[in-house]
C-alpha positions in Angstrom: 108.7 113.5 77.3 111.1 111.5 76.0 114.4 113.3 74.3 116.2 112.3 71.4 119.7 111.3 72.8 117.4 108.5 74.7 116.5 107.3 71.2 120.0 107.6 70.0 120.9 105.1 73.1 118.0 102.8 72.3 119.5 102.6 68.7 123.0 102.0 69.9 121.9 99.3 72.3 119.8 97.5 69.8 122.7 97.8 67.2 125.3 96.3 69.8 122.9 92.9 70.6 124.8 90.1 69.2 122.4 88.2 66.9 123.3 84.9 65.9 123.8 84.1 62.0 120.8 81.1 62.4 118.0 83.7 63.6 118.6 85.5 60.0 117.7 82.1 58.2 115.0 81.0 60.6 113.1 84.4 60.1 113.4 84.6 56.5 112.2 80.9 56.5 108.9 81.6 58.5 108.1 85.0 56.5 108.5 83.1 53.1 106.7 79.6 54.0 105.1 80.3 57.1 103.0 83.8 57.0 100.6 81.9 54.9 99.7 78.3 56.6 96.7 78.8 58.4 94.8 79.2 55.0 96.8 76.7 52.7 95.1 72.8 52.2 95.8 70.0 50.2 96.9 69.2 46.4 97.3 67.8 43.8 99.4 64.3 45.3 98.1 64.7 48.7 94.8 63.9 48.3 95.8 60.1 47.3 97.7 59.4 50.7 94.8 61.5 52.7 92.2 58.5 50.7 94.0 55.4 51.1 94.9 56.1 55.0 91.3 57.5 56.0 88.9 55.2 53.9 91.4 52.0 53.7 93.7 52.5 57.0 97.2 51.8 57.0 96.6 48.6 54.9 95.1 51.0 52.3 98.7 53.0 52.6 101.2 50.5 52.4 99.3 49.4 48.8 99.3 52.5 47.7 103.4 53.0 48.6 104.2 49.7 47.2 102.4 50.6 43.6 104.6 54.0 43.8 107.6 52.7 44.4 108.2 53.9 47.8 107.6 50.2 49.3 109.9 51.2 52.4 108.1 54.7 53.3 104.8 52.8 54.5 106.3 53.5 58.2 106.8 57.3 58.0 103.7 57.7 56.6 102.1 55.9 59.2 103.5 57.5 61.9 102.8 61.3 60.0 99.4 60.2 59.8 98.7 58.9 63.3 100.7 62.2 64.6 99.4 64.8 62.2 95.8 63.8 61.7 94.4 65.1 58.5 94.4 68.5 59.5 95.9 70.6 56.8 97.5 73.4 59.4 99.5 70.6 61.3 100.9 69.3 58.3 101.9 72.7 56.9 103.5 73.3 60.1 105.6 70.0 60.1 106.8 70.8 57.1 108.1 74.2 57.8 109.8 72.5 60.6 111.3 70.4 58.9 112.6 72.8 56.4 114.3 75.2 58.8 115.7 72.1 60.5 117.2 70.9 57.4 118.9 74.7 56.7 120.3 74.8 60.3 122.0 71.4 59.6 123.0 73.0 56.7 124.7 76.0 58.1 126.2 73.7 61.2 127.8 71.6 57.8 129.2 74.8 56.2 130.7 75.8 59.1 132.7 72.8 60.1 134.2 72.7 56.5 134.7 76.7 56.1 134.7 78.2 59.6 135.8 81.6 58.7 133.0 82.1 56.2 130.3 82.3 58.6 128.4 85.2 57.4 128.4 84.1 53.9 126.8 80.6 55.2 124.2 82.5 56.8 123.1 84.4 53.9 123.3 81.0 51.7 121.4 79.2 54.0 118.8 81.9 53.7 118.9 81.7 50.3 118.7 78.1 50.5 115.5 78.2 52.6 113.9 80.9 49.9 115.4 79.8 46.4 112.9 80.4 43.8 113.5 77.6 41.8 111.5 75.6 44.3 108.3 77.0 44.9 105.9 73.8 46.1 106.3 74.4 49.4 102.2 74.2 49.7 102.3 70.5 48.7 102.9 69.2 52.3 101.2 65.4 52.4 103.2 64.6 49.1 106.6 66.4 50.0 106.6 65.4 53.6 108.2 62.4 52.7 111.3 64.3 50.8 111.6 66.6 53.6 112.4 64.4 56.4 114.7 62.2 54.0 116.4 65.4 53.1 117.3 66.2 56.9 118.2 62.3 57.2 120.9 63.1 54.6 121.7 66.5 55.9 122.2 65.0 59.8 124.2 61.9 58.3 126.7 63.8 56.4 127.4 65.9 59.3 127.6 63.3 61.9 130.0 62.0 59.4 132.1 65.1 59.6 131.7 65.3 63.1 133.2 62.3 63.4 136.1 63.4 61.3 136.1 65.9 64.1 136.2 64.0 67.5 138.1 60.9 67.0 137.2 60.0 70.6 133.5 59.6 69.2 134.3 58.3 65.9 132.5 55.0 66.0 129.0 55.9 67.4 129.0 58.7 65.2 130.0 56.8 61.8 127.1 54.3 62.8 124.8 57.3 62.9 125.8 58.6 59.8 125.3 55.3 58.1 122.5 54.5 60.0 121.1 57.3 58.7 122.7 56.9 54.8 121.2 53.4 54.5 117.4 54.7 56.1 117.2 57.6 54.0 118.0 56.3 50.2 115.7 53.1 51.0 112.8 55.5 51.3 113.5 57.6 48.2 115.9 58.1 45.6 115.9 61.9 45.3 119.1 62.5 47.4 121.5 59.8 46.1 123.2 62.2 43.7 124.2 63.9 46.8 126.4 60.9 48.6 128.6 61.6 46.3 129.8 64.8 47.5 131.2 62.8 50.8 134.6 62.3 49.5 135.1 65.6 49.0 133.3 67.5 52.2 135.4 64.7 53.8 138.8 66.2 51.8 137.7 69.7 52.6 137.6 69.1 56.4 140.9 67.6 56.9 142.8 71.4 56.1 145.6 70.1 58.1 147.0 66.7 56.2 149.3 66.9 53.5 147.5 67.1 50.8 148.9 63.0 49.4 147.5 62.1 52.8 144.5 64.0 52.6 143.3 62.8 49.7 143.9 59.0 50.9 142.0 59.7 54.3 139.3 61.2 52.2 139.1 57.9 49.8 139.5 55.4 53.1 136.9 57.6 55.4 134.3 57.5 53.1 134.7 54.8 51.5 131.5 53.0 53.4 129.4 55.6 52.7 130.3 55.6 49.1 129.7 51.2 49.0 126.7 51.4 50.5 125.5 54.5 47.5 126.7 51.6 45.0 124.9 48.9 46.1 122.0 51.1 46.5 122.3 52.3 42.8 122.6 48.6 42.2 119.6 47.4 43.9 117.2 50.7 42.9 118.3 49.3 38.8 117.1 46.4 40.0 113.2 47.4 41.5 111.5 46.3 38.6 112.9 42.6 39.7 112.3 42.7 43.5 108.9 44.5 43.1 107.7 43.5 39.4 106.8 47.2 38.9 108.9 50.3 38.8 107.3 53.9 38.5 110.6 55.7 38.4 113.0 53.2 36.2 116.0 54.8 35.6 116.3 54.2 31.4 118.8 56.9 31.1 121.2 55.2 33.2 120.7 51.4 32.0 120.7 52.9 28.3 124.2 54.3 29.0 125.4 50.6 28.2 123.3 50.2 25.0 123.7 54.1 23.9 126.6 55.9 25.0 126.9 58.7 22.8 123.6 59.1 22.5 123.4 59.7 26.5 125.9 61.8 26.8 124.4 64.3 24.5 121.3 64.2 26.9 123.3 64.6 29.3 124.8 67.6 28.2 122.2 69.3 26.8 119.8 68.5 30.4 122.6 70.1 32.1 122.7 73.3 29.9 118.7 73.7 30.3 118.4 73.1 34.0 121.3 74.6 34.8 119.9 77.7 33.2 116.6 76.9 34.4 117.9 77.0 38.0 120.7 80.0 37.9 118.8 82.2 35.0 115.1 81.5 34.5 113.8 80.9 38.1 115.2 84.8 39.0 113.5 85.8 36.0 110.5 84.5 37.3 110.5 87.0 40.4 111.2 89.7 38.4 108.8 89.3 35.0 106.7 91.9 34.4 103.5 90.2 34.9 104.4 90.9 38.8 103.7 95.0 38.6 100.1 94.9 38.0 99.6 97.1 40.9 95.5 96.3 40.2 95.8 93.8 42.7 95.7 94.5 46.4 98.2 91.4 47.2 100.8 92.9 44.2 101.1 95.7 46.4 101.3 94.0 50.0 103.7 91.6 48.4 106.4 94.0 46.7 105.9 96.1 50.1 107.2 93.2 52.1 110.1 92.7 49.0 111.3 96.3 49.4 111.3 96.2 53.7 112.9 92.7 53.2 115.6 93.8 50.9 116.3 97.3 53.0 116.4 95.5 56.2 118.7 92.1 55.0 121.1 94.5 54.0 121.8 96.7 57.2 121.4 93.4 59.1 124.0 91.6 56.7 125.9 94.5 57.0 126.6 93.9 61.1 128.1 90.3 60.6 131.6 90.6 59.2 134.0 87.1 57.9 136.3 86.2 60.1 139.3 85.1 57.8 142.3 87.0 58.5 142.8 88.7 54.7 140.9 89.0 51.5 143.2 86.0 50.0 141.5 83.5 52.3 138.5 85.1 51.8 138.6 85.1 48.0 140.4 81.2 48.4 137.4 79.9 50.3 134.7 81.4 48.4 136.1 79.6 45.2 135.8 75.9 46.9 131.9 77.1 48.0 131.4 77.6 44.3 133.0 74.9 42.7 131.6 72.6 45.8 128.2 74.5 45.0 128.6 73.3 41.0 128.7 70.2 42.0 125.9 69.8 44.8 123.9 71.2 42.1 124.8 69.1 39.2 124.3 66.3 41.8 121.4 67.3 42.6 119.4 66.9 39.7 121.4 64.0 38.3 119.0 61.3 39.9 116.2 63.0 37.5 118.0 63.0 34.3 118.8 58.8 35.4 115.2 58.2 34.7 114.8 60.7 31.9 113.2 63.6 34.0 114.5 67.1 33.5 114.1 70.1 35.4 113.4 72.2 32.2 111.5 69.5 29.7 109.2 68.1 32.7 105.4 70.1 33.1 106.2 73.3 34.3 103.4 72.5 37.4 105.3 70.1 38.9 109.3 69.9 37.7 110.3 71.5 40.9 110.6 68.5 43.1 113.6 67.8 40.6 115.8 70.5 42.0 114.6 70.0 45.7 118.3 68.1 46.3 119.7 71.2 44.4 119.1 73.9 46.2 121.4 74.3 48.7 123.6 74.2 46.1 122.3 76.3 44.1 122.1 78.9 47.1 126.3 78.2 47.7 126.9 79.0 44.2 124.6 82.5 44.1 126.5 83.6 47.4 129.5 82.4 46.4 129.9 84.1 42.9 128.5 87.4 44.4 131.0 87.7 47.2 133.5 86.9 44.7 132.3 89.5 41.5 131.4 92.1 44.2 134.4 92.7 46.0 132.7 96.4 47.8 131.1 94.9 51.1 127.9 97.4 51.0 127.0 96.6 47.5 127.8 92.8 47.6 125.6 92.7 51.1 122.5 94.8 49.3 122.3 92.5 46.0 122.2 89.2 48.3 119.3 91.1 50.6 117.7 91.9 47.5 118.3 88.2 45.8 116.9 86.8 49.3 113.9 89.7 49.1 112.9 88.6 45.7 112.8 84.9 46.5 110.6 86.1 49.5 108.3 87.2 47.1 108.2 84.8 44.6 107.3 82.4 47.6 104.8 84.6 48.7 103.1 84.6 45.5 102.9 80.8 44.8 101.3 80.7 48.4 98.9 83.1 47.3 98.5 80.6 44.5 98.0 77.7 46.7 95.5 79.5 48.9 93.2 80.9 46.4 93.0 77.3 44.8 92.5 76.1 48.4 89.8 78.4 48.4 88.0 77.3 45.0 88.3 73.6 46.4 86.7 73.4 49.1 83.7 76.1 47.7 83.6 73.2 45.4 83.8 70.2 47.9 80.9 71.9 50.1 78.3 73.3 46.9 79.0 69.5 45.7 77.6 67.8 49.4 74.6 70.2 49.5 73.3 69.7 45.9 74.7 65.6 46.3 74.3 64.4 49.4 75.1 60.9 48.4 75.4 59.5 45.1 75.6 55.8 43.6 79.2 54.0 43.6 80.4 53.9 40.0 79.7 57.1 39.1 81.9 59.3 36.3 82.3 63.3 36.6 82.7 65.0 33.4 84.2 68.2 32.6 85.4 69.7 29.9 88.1 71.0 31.4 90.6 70.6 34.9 88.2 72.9 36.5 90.6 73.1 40.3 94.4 74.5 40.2 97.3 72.6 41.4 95.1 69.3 41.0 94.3 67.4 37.8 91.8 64.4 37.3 93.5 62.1 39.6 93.9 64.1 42.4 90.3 65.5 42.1 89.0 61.9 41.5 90.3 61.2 45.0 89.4 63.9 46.5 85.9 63.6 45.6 86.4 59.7 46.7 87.6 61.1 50.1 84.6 63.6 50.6 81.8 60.9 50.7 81.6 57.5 52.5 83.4 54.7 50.9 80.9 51.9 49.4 83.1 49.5 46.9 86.0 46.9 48.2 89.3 48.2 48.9 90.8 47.8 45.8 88.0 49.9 43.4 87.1 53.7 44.1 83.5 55.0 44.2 83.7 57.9 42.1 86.1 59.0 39.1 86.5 62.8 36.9 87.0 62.3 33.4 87.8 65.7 31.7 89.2 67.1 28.3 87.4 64.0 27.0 90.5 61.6 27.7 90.1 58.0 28.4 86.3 58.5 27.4 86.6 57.1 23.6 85.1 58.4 21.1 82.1 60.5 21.6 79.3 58.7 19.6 80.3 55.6 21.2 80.4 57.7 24.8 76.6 58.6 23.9 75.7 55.1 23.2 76.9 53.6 26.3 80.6 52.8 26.5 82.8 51.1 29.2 84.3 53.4 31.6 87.7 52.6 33.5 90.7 54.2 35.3 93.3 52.3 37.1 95.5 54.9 39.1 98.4 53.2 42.1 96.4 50.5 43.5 92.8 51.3 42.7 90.8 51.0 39.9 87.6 52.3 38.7 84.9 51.0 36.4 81.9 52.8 35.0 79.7 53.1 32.4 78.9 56.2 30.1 75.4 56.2 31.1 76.4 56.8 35.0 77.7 59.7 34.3 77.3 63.6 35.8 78.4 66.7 33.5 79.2 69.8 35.7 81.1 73.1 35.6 82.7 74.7 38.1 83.5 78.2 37.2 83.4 80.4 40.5 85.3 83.2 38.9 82.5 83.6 36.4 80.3 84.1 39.2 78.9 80.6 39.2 77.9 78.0 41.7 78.4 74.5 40.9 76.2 73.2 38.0 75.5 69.8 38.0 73.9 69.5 34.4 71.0 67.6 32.8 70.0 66.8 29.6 67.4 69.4 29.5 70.5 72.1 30.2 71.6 71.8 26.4 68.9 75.0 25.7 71.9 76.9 27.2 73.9 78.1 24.4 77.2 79.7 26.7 78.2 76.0 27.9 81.7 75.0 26.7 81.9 73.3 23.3 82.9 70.3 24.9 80.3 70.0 27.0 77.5 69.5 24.2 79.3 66.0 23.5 78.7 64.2 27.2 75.8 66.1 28.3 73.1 63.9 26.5 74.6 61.2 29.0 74.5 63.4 32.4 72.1 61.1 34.7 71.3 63.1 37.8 69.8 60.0 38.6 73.1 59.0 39.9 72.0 61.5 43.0 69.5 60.4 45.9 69.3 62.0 49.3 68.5 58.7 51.9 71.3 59.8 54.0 71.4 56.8 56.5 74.9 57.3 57.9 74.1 61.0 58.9 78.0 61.6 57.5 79.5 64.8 56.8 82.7 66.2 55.0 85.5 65.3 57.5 86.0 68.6 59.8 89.6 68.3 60.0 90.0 68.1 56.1 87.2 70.5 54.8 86.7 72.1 57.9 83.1 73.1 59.4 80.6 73.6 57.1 80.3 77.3 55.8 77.4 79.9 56.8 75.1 79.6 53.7 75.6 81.3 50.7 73.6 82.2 47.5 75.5 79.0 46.3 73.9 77.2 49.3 70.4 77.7 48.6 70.4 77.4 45.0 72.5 73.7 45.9 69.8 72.9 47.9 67.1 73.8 45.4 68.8 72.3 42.5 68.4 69.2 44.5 65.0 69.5 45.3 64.4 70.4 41.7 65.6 67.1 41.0 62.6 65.1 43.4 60.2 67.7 41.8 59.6 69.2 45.7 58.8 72.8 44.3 56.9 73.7 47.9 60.9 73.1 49.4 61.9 75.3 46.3 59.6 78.2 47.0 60.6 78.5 50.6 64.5 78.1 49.9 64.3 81.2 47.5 62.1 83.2 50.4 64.8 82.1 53.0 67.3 83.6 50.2 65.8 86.5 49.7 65.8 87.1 53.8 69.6 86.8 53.6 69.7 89.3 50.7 71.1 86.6 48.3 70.6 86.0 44.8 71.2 84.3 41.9 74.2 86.7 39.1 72.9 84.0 36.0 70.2 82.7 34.3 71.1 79.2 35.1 70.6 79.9 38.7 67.4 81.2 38.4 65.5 78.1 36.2 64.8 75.9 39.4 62.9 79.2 41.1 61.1 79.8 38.2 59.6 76.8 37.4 58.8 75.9 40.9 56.6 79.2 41.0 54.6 78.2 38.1 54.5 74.9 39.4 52.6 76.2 42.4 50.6 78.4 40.3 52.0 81.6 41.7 52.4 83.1 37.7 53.2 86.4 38.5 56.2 85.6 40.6 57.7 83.3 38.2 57.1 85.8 35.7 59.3 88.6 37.3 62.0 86.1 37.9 62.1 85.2 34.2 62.5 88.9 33.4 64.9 89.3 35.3 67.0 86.6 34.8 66.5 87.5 30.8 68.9 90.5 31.8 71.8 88.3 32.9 72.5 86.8 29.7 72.6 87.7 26.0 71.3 84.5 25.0 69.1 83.9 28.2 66.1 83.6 25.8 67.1 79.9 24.5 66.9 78.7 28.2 64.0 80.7 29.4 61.8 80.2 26.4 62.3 76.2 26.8 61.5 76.2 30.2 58.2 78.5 29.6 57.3 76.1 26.6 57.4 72.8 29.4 55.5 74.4 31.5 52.9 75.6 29.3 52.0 71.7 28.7 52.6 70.8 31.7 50.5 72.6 34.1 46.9 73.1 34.0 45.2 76.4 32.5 44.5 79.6 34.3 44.0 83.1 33.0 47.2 84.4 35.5 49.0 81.8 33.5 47.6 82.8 30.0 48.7 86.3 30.8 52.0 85.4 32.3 52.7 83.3 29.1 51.7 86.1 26.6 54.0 88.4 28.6 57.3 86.6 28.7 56.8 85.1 25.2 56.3 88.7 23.8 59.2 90.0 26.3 61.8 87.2 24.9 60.1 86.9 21.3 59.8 83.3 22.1 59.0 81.1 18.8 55.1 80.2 19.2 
């Protein structure tokens, strides 16, 4: 039996191991943006690079790049690609890598410029890896690209100060750091704002010159890296020359010429809203009370895992002490990480506000890659003020676990986010395949609505032009989703047969109105996919909307030759899923369509094996039918009555279908009796 002074030694000894300040990062890190990655996919601007690499190869890619102004990036992409596959795991993984890599850079920075503030860099660079005002973590193919530029700045500035450091290594390590500079702004333009923070990291570092000579050494030293920022400022004004196109102008900054006044003013007000957007709103966000609806199974896990996080940050905090000699120092250096933190932030979103992008004014789905060069930051300026306005050690320690905790769990929940839409994606990429196993190029979807989260019509157009084999020239896409009814004119003129187009990067589509396919995708409701038809417009529960383009819906567009014997590509929507209810009724929507009602029959007995079946009337039609169809009367009748339960207004449906096949099919008494009985069950109109 083991006593209790043996556990008191355990403690001690566990107590006593020296942990380093990085490990405290790195965990938080992979419990935020890692404890979720095996079931997180792709989004919104992923699916575009996925197309154009694995239908149009790296020729495909480098189109794409050039038409979104990331001409130079062709390379990285490339060699992601070739490495990563189109696996969604590996790329998840990458990017988490990445993203720890760049906070240990960061912490490695801090602590050549403050050395005696170690404890309060690792608890920023925590905060830094977790802070809430970023939470598109799950966008890896699209964000990959910010990522590694971000460590490419992060490793330049401090081979820079490093080279401040060991004059005996000065010149190879300036060439880095420039090396590095020039690579990473002519792949993108997000971190620029942030070269100008060199001068005065640079100033910081040399704590031993007078401070006349400090401030010239700090002008002459960075001084390169400072031209080079200028010319590139000079030369990304000038895109729209060199390329002829220019996604990302920067108006705000060329207007300052034409507009002074009026530029200012947006530039003060931007930096009031994001500014409070980033220090006020996005911690409101982790603490609103839509978060304690304890209903929810993953409410509880996740504010388990805030309360354990925030309990055990603070004792762990609580070990690491500063190492500057008296509070004065301490107080003197937290003030130059907070006005140094101002200004990374300000920084930070300043290349946004050049092209007339705000953190707080842009859509709320996507604004956060605005503050990506803010964060860290952001993160100083947090720490900072709280080590300053909290001068007690245990309290200060317990509010930054419990800041840290919180952004733990806001991360948590927007990967919940992203894998429940990853979820509702690829249910629809798969119930899609079986009910269309190929369909004709030049084909429109039409919704009502953006039926898939973190997407949009775009991203789903290419998505869809990923999952099937590519049939049109490089330059066109097969397939396009129009919903809300923009870009499809005027609905009268839709119903006579209008011109359909889309011209997204470097592709274009062209369609007509009459090649078009309504469908609703509603899983929550219980649904499968519908793929609708003309007949459908008996249903009376559709949306509005959909009343207007389903006259038009040509399953036509469908056929099931499948002479390439091509499936979804594993890596991307990985093996195909046991069947489902969704499954069979696929399949027998599809045979519904060829009029095969003996396949019909036996997918509803291979069903009902399985114990599946249909939660709507919809669902049922193709059954029902197909039974009459082969005479069996009585079983179609049952299935009508009990598909009459489902729905208030089941009748409008059921009674169309009943009328169709009463002139359709030849006479019989069981069908006679059958009719009588459903028309008197529904009080069908005679």
């Amino acid at each position: 039996m083991i006593h209790l002074p043996m556990f008191k030694t355990i403690a001690t000894k566990v107590r006593e191991i020296n942990i380093p300040h990085i490990l405290i990062p790195v965990g938080v890190g992979i419990l935020a943006l890692g404890t979720l990655i095996p079931w997180l996919g792709f989004y919104q601007d992923d699916w575009h690079h996925l197309y154009y690499f694995l239908h149009e190869g790296s020729s495909g890619l480098q189109r794409f790049l050039f038409f979104d102004s990331r001409p130079f990036s062709y390379p990285i992409y490339v060699f992601l690609f070739n490495l990563l596959g189109a696996s969604p795991l590996y790329w998840h993984l990458f990017v988490l890598i990445t993203r720890i890599m760049i906070a240990i850079v960061f912490f490695k920075i801090s602590t050549i410029i403050w050395p005696d503030a170690k404890k309060s860099h690792m608890i920023a660079t925590a905060l830094f890896l977790v802070y809430p005002v970023f939470l598109l973590q799950s966008m890896a193919v699209m964000f990959s690209l910010h990522w590694i530029m971000f460590l490419a700045f992060m490793v330049s500035l401090w081979a820079m100060l490093l080279a401040i450091q060991s004059p005996t290594k000065r010149v190879p390590l300036t060439i880095l750091a420039l090396l590095l500079q020039i690579f990473q702004l002519f792949m993108i333009e997000y971190f620029i704002g942030l070269e100008f923070l060199r001068p005065i990291f640079i100033f910081l570092c040399l704590k031993n010159e007078k401070n006349l000579d400090r401030l010239y050494l700090s002008v002459k030293l960075s001084s390169p890296y400072i031209l080079f920022a200028i010319l590139y400022v000079i030369f990304r004004t000038s895109f729209d020359s060199f390329l002829g196109y220019d996604r990302n102008s920067p108006q705000v900054l060329l207007g300052f010429f034409q507009t002074p006044l009026q530029t200012i003013l947006f530039f003060v007000e931007s930096g009031l809203q994001d500014f409070s957007e980033i220090f006020v709103a996005a911690w409101y966000a982790t603490l609103n009370p839509g978060l304690f609806d304890i209903s929810r199974p993953s409410v509880i896990i996740i504010w388990g895992i805030v309360i354990i996080s925030a309990l055990l940050l603070g004792r762990l905090f609580y070990r690491f002490n500063e190492n500057a000699h008296n509070e004065k120092e301490l107080f003197r250096g937290q003030i130059e990480i907070l006005i140094v933190g101002l200004i990374a932030t300000l920084l930070g979103v300043l290349p946004g506000w050049m092209i007339g992008r705000t953190l707080h004014t842009s859509n709320p789905l996507w604004n956060d890659r605005f503050a990506m060069a803010s964060l860290f930051g952001a993160a100083m300026v947090c720490t900072s003020a709280t080590t300053i306005v909290l001068a007690n050690r245990k309290r200060r320690d317990a509010f930054l676990a419990l800041l840290i905790a919180l952004a733990i769990g806001a991360n948590l929940r927007a990967g919940i986010e992203f894998k429940q839409a990853w979820e509702k994606q690829t249910l629809f990429y798969w119930q899609l395949y079986w009910r269309a196993p190929n369909i004709k190029p030049h084909t429109a979807f039409i919704s009502d609505s953006e039926f898939l989260s973190y997407m949009g019509n775009y991203p789903t157009g290419y998505a869809i032009n990923t999952l099937y084999p590519k049939q049109t020239i490089p330059t066109h896409v097969d397939f396009w989703l129009f919903s809300s009814g923009e870009n499809t004119g005027a609905w009268d003129d839709f119903r006579e047969g209008s011109i359909l187009s889309s011209t997204k990067y470097s592709s274009r589509f062209n369609g007509s109105s009459k090649d078009t396919i309504a469908l609703i995708f509603e899983p929550q409701q219980q649904q499968c996919l519908w793929l609708l038809s003309p007949d459908d417009v008996n249903f009376k529960t559709l949306p509005p909307m959909t009343y207007e383009f389903l006259p038009n819906s040509n399953l036509g567009r469908i056929y099931t030759t499948n002479t390439s014997s091509w499936k979804p590509h594993p890596d991307i929507f990985g093996q195909e899923p046991s069947p489902t209810w969704c499954y069979f009724y696929q399949k027998a929507d599809l045979a519904y369509q060829y009029q095969d009602w003996s396949e019909i029959s036996a997918l509803w007995e291979d069903a009902q094996a399985e114990d599946f079946a249909p939660k709507n009337t919809m669902e049922y039609l193709p059954f029902i039918e197909a039974f009459g169809r082969l005479n069996n009367w009585e079983m179609a009748e049952k299935m009508t009555i009990r598909a009459s339960t489902l729905s208030e207004k089941a009748r409008h449906p059921l009674c169309a279908l009943w009328d169709r096949m009463k002139n359709e099919t030849p006479d019989s008494h069981n069908k006679q009796l059958a009719i009588e009985a459903v028309e008197d069950r529904l009080a069908c109109s005679p």
